[in-house]
C-alpha positions as semicolon CSV with decimal commas, in nm:
position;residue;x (nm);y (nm);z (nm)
1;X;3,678;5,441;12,931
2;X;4,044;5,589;12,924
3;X;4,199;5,524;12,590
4;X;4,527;5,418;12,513
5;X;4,713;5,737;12,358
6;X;4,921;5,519;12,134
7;X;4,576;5,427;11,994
8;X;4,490;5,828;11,947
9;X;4,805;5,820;11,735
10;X;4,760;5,532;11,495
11;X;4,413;5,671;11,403
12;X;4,548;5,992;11,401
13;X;4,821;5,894;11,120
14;X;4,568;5,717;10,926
15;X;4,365;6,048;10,883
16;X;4,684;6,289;10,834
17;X;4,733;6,077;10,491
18;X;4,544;6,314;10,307
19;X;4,749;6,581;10,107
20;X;4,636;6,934;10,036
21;X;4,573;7,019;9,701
22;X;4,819;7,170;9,470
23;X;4,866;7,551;9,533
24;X;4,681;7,570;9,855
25;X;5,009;7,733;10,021
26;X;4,991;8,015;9,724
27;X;4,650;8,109;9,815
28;X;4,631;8,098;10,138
29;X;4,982;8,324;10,157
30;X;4,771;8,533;9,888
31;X;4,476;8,547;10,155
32;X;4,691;8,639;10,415
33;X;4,887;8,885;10,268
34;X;4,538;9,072;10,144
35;X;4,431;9,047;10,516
36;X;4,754;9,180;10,668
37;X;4,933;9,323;10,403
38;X;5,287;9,409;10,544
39;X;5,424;9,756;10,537
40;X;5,718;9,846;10,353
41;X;5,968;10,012;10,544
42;X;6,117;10,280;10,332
43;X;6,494;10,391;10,410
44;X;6,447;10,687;10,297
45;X;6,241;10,787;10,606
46;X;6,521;10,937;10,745
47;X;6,594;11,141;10,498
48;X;6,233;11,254;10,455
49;X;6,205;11,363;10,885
50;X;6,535;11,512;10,818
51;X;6,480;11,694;10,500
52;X;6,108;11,830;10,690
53;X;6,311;11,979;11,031
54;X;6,527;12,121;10,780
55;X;6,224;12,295;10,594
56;X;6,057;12,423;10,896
57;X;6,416;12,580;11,060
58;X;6,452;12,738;10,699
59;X;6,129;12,885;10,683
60;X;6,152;12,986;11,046
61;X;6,436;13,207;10,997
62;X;6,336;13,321;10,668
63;X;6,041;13,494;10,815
64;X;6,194;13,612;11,100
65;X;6,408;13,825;10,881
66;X;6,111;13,942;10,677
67;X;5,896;14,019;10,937
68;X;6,192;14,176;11,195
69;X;6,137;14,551;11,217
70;X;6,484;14,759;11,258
71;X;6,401;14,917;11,569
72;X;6,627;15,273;11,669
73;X;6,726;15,282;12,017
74;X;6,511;15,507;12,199
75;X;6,654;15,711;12,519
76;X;6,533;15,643;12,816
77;X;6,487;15,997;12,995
78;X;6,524;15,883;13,359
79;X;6,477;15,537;13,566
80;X;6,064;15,624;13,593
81;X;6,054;15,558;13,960
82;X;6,339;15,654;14,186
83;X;6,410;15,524;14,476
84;X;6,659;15,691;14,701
85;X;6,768;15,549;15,067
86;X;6,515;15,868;15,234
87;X;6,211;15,832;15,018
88;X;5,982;15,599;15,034
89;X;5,752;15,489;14,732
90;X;5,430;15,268;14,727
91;X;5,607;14,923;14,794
92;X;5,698;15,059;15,090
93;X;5,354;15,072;15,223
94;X;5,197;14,740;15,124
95;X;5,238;14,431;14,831
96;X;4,940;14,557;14,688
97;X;5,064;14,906;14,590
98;X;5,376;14,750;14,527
99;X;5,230;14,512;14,260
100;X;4,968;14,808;14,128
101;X;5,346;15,036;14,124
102;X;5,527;14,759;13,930
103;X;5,238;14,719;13,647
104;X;5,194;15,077;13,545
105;X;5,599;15,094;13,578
106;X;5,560;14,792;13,370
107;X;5,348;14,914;13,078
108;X;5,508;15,248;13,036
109;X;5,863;15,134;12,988
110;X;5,705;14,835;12,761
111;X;5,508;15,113;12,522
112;X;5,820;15,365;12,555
113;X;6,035;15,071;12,398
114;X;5,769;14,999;12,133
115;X;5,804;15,350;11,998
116;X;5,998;15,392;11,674
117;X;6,199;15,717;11,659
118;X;6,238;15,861;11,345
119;X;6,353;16,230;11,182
120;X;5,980;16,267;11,104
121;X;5,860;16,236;11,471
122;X;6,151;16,323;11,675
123;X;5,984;16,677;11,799
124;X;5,654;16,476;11,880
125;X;5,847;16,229;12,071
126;X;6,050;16,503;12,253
127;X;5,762;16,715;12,349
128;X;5,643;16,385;12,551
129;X;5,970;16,311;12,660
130;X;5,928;16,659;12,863
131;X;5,619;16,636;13,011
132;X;5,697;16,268;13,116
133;X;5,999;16,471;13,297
134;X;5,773;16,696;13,443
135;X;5,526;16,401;13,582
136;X;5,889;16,196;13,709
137;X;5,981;16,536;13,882
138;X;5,612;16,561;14,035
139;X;5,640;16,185;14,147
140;X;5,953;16,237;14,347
141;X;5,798;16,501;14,514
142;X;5,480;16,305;14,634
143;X;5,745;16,045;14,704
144;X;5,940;16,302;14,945
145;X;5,596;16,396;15,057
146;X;5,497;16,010;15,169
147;X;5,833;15,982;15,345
148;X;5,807;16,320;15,534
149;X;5,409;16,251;15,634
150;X;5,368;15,904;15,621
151;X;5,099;15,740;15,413
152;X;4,811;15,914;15,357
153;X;4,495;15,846;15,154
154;X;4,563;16,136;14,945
155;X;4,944;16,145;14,871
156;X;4,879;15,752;14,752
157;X;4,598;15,818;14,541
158;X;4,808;16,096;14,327
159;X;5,097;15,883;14,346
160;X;4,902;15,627;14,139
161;X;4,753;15,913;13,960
162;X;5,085;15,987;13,818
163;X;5,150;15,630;13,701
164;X;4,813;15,669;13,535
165;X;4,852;15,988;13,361
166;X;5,217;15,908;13,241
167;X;5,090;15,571;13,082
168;X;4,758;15,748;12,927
169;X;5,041;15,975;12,775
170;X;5,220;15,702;12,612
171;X;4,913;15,565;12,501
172;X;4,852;15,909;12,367
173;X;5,201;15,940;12,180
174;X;5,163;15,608;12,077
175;X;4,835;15,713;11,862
176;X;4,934;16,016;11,756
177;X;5,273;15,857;11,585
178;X;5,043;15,612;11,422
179;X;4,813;15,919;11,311
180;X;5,142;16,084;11,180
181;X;5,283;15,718;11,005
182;X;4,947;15,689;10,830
183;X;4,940;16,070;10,714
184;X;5,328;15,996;10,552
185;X;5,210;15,647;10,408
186;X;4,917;15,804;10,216
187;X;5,121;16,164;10,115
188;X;5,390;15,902;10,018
């Protein structure tokens, strides 16, 4: 029952004789174009990403410089822990002291360089600066100490004592200036 394909073509012509009616392109564009409407590409896209980077690096920087505080340069008194070729210090005797060492080291010099000298507090500031003297002076002697003895339990423990009490005194200092910027800011 195989047919002929020229035959499949001859009936085929006969039926493709019949015309579409008029405007049947126009609506079925119309159709088409509801269905998947096509998005205009604006050249001015460039311009807009552009024009947005621009806005961000401008605001950026503009609140940068509002919000930067003019910081004075505060002294640092001393490096906080010395290390000399004859004394030892608590890296010397393990990773762990060394890392416990390096965090209160750390912290102190990171709230000492938050502090904002001014006229108003400079006495404050220097009566801290001396006793943080004091406790350096005191560390380098349980530092001489650990070297001449060796580690002990109790020349460790008031070695990290130290770092304790000199970062408790920044903390200190630290509230105390606030204390003293809020008394100006309300007499002011």
């Amino acid at each position: 029952m195989a047919k002929d394909i020229r035959d499949l073509f001859k009936d085929d012509n006969k039926m493709s004789n019949k015309q579409m009616s008029k405007g049947h392109e126009v609506s079925f564009l119309d159709k088409l174009d509801k269905a998947l409407p096509q998005k205009k590409q604006s050249r001015w896209t460039f311009l807009n990403i552009a024009a947005s980077v621009l806005l961000v690096i401008g605001l950026g920087f503009g609140s940068y410089q509002l919000f930067k505080k003019d910081v004075d340069p505060i002294k640092v008194v001393k490096n906080n822990i010395p290390k000399t070729e004859n004394t030892m210090t608590l890296g010397d005797i393990s990773p762990d002291l060394k890392k416990v060492e390096d965090y209160y080291v750390a912290n102190i010099n990171l709230e000492l360089s938050k502090m904002k000298l001014t006229p108003e507090n400079k006495e404050l500031f220097d009566g801290y600066v001396l006793r943080l003297e004091e406790l350096n002076t005191e560390y380098k002697s349980l530092s001489t100490e650990l070297t001449e003895n060796g580690p002990d339990e109790h020349t460790v423990n008031a070695l990290i004592q130290n770092l304790k009490f000199r970062l408790n005194l920044m903390y200190r200092l630290k509230e105390q200036l606030n204390q003293l910027n809020t008394m100006e800011a309300s007499q002011g």
